[in-house]
Each structure stands twice: as structure tokens, then as C-alpha cells.
N, C-alpha and C positions, 0 to 999 in steps of 0.2 A: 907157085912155089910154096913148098910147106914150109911152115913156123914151126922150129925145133922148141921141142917143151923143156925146161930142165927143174929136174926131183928139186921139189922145195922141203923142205922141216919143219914142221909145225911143233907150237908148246903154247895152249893156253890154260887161264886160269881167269875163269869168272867172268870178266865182259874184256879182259885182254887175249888177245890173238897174237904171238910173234911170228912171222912166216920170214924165212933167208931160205938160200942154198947153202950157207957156207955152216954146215952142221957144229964147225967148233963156236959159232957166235951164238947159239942157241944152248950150247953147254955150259958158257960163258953167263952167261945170264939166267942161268937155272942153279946154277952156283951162287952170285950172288944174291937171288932169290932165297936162297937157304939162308947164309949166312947173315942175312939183314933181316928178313921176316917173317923165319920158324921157328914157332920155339913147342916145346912139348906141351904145352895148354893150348896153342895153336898153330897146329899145323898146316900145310897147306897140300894141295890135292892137284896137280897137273894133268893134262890131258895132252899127247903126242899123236902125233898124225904125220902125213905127204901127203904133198899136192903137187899140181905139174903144171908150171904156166910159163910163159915165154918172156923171156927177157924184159919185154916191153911192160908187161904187169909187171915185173918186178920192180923193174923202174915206176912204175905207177903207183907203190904200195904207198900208206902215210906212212910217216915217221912212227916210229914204238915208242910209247911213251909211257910202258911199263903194266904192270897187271891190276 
């Protein structure tokens, strides 16, 4: 039996990684990323990506605990 893959969303920055499927929680926190820790003397540089992993890694991932 295959294991269905499903589209993850990536956004890191520096030695943080966030990976979800649910792309508004990754908007969610790219938001408050702005709001709390850019400012024009320093800004910040994000990196977006997919990946494809199966429920179970998802369920695997650690908790986020920010960038």
C-alpha cells in the first residue's frame, strides 16, 4: 500500500525551519515575524520552499519554536 505524500510549506530563517501543510499558519507567522523583529537597520531574509512527507512525519516534526 502507498503512503499518500501531502504538499508541505516551508519558511526558514537562519537555523529555524517551519514546515506545516496548512499554508495560512506559515503566513501567520511570517507576519508576526515582521511585526515583532524587522525593522529597517535590520531586516530579515526568509527562505520558502515544499516538501512532500506523509502524515506520519508530520506528526513526527518537533514543535516550532521560532527562528
Amino acid at each position: 500500500m502507498k503512503t499518500e505524500k501531502i504538499k508541505c510549506y516551508t519558511v526558514s530563517m537562519g537555523d529555524g525551519k517551519l514546515i506545516d501543510p496548512d499554508i495560512q499558519n506559515i503566513l501567520d507567522t511570517i507576519q508576526v515575524e515582521l511585526e515583532e523583529n524587522c525593522t529597517e537597520s535590520d531586516p530579515i531574509s526568509l527562505d520558502f520552499g515544499v516538501v512532500y512527507m506523509t502524515q506520519e512525519e508530520i506528526d513526527n516534526l518537533p514543535e516550532f519554536d521560532g527562528f
